[in-house]
N, C-alpha and C positions, 0 to 999 in steps of 0.2 A: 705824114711819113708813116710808109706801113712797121709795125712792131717786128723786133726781129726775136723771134722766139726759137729760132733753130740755133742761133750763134753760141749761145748758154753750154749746150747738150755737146755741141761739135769740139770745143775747147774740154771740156771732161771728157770727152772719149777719146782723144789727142793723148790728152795726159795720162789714163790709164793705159792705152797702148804705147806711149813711151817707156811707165815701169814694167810692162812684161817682156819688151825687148832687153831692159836691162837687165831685169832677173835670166833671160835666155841668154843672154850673154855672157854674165857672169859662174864659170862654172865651176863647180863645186871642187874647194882644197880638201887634202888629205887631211886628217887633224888628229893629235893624240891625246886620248882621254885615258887620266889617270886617275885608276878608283884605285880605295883602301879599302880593303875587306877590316869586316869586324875581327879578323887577326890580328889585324896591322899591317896585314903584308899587301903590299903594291903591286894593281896590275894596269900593263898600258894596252889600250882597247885600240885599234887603229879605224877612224870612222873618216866622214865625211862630213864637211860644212856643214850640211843640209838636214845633217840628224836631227834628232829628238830625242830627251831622257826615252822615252818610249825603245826606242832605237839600240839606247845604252843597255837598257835591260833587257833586250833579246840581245845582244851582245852576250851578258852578264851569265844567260841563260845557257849557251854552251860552252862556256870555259871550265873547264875541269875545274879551277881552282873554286867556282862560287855558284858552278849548277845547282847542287841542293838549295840555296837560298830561295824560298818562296818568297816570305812576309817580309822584305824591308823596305827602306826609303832611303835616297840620296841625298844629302845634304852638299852645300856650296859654301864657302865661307863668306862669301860677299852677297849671295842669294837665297840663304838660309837655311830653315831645315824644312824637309819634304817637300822634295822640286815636283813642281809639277809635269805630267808627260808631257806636256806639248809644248816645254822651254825647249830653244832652239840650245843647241852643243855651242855654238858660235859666239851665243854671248856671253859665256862662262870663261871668262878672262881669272886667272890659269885657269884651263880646267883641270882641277883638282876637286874630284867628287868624293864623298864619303861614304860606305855603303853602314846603313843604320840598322840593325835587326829590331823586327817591331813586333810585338806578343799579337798572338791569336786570339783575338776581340771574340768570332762569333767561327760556329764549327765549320762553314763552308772554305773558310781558309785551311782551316787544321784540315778538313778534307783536302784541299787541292794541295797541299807541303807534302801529305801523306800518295798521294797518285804521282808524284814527280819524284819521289824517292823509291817508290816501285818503276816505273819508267827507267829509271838509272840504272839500278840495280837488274833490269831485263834487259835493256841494253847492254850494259857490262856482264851477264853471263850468257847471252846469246851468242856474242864475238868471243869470247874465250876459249882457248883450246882443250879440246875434249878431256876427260881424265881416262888414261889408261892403268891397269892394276899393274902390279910389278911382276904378279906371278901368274902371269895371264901363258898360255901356251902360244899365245901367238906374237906374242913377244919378246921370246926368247929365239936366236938365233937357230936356222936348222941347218946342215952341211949343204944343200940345194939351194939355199937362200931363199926358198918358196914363202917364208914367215917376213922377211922386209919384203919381198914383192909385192905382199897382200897389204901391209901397212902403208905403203906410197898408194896404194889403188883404193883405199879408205879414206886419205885424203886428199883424193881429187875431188872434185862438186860434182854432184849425184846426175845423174843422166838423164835422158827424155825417154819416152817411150822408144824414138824412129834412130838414138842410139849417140845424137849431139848432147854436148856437155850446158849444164847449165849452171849462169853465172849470178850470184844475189841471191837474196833472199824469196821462198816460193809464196811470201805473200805480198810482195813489190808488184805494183800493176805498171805496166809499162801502158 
């Protein structure tokens, strides 16, 4: 009887393509992650099955309430302290995570805490509304109304050369 050395390979590769229809098939729930800031105060993250602590912290990274955070770690009550990135969200049964503020070991951190608080801080004064003086002449009403006319046309967004309005910022590359 000849050897059957194909039948081995054929049943593993049966069974691997059985789990990636299941995983194709199963698609991803909505899930609420609830972090504690080192305040105490609660925020609920709205993610997917599929996330990753990785996931969580770019979440984490644009919420007004805990952008500044560079340096922490997330702890789990049941999973410990300092989850690793590539724990799935899914198995954190509650997820209730903890955000842990962790000191500045070596300067390359203190550098990167420091570039994200300038970032912030350009962000938030770039979208701010311009400041006007109070006793500026062009801000005082004139009987023509020529002084609001010119305040509504200061801000509109700046123009092109050929005379169309332009929208965004002029170093956005489309």
């Amino acid at each position: 009887m000849p050897p059957r050395s194909g039948k081995g390979k054929s049943n593993k590769a049966k069974a691997e393509k059985k789990k990636k229809e299941e995983k194709a098939a199963a698609a991803p729930s909505l899930v609420d992650i609830i972090v504690v800031t080192p305040y105490d105060t609660q925020i609920v993250l709205k993610g997917i099955s599929t996330d990753k602590i990785l996931d969580v912290r770019k979440l984490l990274a644009v919420k007004v309430e805990t952008c500044h955070f560079t340096n922490y770690s997330l702890s789990h009550e049941a999973k410990g302290q300092r989850l690793n990135d590539r724990v799935e969200v899914v198995t954190l049964k509650p997820c209730l995570l903890r955000m842990v503020e962790e000191d500045y070991t070596d300067e390359a951190q203190a550098i990167a805490h420091v570039r994200r608080v300038l970032d912030i801080v350009a962000c938030t004064t770039r979208f701010g509304r311009p400041k006007r003086s109070v006793s500026s002449p062009e801000s005082r009403p004139k009987k023509n109304g020529k002084a609001q006319h010119q305040n509504k046309m200061s801000l509109s967004p700046p123009g092109t050369p050929n005379g169309e309005s332009r929208v965004g910022s002029p170093h956005m590359n489309h």
